[in-house]
N, CA, C and O of each residue as an XYZ file, in Angstrom:
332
protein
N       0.529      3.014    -25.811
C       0.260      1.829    -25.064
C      -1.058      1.986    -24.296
O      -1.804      1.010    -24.366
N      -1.466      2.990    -23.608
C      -2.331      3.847    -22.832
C      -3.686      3.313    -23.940
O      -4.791      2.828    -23.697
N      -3.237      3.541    -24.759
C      -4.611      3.496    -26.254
C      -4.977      2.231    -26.375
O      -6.156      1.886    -26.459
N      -3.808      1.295    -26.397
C      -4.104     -0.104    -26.665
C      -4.830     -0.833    -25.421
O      -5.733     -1.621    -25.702
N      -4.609     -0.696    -24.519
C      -5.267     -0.729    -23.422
C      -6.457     -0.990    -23.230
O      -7.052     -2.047    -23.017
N      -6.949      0.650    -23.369
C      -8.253      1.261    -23.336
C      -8.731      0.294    -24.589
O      -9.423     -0.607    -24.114
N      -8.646      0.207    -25.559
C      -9.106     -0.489    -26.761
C      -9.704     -2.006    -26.308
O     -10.892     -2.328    -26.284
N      -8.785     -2.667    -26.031
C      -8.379     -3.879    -25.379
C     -10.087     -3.986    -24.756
O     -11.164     -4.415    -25.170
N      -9.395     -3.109    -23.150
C     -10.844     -3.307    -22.486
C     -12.270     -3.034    -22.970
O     -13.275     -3.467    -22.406
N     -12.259     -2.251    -24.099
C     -13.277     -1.396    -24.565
C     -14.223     -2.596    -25.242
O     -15.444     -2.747    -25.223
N     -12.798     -3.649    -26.048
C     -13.339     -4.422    -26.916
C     -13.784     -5.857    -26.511
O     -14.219     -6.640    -27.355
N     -13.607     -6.325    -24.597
C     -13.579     -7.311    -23.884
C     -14.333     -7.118    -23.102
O     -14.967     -8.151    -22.887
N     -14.726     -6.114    -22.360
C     -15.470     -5.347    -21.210
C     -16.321     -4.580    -21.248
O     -16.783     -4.302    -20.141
N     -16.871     -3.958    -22.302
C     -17.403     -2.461    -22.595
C     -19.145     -3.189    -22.415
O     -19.651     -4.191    -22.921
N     -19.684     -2.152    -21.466
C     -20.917     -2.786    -20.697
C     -20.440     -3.548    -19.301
O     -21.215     -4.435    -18.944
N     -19.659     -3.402    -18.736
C     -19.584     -4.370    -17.796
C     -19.276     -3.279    -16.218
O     -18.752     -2.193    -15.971
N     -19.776     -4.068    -15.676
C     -19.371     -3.143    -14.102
C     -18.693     -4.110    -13.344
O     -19.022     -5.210    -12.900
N     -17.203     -3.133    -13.286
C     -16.288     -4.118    -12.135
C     -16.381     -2.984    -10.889
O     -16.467     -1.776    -10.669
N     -16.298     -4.309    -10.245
C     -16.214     -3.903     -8.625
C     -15.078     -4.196     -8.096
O     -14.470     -5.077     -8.704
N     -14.330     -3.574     -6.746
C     -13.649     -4.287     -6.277
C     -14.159     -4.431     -4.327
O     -15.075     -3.812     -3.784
N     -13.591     -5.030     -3.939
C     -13.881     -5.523     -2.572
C     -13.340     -4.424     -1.645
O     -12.367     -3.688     -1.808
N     -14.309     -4.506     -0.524
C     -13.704     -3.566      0.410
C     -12.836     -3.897      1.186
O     -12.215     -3.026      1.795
N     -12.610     -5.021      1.339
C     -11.137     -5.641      1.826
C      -9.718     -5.196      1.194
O      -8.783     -4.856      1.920
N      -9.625     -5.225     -0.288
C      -9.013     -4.532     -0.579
C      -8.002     -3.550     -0.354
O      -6.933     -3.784     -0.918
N      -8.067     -2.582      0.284
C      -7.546     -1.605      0.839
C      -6.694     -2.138      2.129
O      -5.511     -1.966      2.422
N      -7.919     -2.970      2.902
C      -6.922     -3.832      4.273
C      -6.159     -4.479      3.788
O      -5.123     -4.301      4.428
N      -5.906     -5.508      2.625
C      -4.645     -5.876      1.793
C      -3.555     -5.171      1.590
O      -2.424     -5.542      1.906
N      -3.806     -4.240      1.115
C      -3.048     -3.101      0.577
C      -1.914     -2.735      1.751
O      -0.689     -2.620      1.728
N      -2.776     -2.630      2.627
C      -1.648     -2.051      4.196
C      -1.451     -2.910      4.754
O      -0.911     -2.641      5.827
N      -1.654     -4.152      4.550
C      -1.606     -5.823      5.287
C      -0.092     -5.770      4.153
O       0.876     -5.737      4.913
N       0.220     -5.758      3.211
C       1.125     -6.041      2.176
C       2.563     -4.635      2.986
O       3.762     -4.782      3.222
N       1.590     -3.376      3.176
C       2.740     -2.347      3.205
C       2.998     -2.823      4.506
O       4.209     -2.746      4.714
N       2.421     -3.256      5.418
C       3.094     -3.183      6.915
C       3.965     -4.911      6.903
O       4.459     -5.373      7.931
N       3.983     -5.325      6.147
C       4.963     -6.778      5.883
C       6.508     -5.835      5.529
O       7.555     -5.929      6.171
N       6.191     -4.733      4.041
C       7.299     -4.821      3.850
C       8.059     -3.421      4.840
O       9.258     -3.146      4.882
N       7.087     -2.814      5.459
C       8.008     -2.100      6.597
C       8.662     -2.611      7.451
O       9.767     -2.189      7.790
N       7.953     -3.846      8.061
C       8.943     -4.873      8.980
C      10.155     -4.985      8.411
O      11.203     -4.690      8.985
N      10.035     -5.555      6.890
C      11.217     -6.223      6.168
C      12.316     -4.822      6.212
O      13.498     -4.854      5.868
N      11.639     -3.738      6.679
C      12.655     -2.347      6.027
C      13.703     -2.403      6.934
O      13.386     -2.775      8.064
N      14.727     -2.164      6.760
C      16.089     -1.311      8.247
C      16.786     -0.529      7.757
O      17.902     -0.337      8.240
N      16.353      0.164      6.651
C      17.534      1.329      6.422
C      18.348      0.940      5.040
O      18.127      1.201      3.858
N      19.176      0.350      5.576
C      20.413     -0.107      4.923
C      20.299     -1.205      4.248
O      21.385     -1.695      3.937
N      19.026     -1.987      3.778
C      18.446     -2.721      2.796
C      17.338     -2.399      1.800
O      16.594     -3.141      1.159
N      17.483     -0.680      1.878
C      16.793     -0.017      0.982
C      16.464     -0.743     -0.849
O      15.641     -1.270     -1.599
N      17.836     -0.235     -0.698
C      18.436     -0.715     -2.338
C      17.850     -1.988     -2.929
O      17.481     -2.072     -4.100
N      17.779     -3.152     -1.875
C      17.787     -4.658     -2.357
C      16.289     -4.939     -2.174
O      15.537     -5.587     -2.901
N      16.049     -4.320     -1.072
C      14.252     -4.266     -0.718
C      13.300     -3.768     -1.894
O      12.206     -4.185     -2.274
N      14.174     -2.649     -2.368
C      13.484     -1.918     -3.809
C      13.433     -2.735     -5.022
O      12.497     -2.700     -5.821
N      14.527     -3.511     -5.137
C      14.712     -4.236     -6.320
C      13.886     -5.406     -6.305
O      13.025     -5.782     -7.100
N      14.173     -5.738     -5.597
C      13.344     -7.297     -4.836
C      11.657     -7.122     -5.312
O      10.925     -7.707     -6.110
N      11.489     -5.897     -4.278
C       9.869     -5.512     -5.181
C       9.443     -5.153     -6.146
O       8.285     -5.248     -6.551
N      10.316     -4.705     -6.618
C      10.042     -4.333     -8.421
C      10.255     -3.051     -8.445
O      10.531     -2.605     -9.559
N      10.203     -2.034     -7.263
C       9.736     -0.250     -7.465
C      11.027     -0.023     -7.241
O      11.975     -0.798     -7.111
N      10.911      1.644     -7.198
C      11.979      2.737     -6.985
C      12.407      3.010     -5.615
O      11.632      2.802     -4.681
N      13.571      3.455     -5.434
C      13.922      3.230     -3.665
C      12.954      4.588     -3.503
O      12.645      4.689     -2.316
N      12.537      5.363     -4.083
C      11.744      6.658     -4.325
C      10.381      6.032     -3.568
O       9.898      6.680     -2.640
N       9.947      5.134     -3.856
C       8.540      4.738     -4.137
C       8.845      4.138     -2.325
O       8.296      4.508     -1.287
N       9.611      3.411     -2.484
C       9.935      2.253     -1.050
C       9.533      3.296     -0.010
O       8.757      3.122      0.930
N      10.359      4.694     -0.418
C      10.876      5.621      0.947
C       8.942      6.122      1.057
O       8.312      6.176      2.113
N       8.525      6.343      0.024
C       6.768      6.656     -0.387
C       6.251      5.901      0.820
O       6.150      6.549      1.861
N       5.921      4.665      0.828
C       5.440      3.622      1.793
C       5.852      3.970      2.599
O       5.449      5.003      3.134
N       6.996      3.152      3.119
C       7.659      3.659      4.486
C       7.126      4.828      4.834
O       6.324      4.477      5.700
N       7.032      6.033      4.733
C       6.547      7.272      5.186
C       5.216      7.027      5.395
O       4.698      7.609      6.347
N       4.377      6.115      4.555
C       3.052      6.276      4.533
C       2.533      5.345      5.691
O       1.589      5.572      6.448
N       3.370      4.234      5.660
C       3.128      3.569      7.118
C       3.428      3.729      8.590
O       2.965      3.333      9.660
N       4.253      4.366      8.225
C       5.007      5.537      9.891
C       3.868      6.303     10.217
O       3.507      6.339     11.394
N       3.186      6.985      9.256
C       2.164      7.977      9.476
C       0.840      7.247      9.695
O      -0.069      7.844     10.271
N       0.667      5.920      9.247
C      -0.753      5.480      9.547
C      -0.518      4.769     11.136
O      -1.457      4.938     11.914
N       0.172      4.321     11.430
C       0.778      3.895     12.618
C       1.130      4.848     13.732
O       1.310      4.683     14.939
N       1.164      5.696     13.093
C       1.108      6.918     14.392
C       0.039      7.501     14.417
O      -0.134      8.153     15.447
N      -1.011      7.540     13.459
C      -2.148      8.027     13.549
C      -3.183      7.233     14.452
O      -3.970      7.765     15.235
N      -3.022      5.536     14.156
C      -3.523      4.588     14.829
C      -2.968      4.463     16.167
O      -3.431      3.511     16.795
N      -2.257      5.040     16.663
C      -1.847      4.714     18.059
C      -2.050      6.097     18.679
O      -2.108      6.264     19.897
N      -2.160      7.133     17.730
C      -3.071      8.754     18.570
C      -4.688      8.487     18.670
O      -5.497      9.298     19.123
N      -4.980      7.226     18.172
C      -6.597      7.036     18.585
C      -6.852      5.971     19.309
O      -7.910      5.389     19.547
N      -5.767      5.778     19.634
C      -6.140      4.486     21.057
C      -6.244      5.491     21.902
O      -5.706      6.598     21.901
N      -7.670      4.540     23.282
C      -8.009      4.979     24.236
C      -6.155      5.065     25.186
O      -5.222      4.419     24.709
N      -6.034      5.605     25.989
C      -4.950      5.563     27.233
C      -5.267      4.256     28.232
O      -6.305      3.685     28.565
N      -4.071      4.102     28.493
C      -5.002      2.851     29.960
C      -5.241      3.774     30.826
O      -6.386      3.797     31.277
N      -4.337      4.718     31.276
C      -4.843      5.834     32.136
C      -6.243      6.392     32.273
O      -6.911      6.546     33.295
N      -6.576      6.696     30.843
C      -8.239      7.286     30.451
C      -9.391      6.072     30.670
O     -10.522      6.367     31.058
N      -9.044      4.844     30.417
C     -10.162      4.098     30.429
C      -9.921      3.432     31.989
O     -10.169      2.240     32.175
N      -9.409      4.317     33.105
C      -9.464      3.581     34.692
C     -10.945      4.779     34.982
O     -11.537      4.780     36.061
């Protein structure tokens, strides 16, 4: 399938330069921090299905947004620090 693919594009695209946007990426975590809201645990299962992925993949995110969210709130100034 991998082959047909590559073929595909080779035979539609070949010479061409795609770009994508640097927004992009802010989508990306604009999309994951929607469905962390949507998360509580115990709607793993239906949350997974619903999106199409693996509760594997769900628990992936979730972890990945806990960690960008705690990273983003270890680089806020303090109100303490900015008196």
């Amino acid at each position: 399938m991998a082959n047909a693919i590559a073929d595909h594009l080779a035979d539609y695209w070949s010479g061409q330069t795609i770009t994508f946007p640097k927004e992009y990426q802010r989508r990306l975590s604009k999309r994951d921090v929607e469905i962390y809201e949507r998360y509580n645990g115990p709607n793993r299962a239906e949350l997974a299905r619903e999106l199409g992925i693996s509760e594997r993949s769900l628990y992936k995110l979730i972890a990945r947004v806990r960690r960008r969210l705690k990273d983003q709130a270890a680089n806020r100034p303090q109100l303490f620090e900015m008196i």
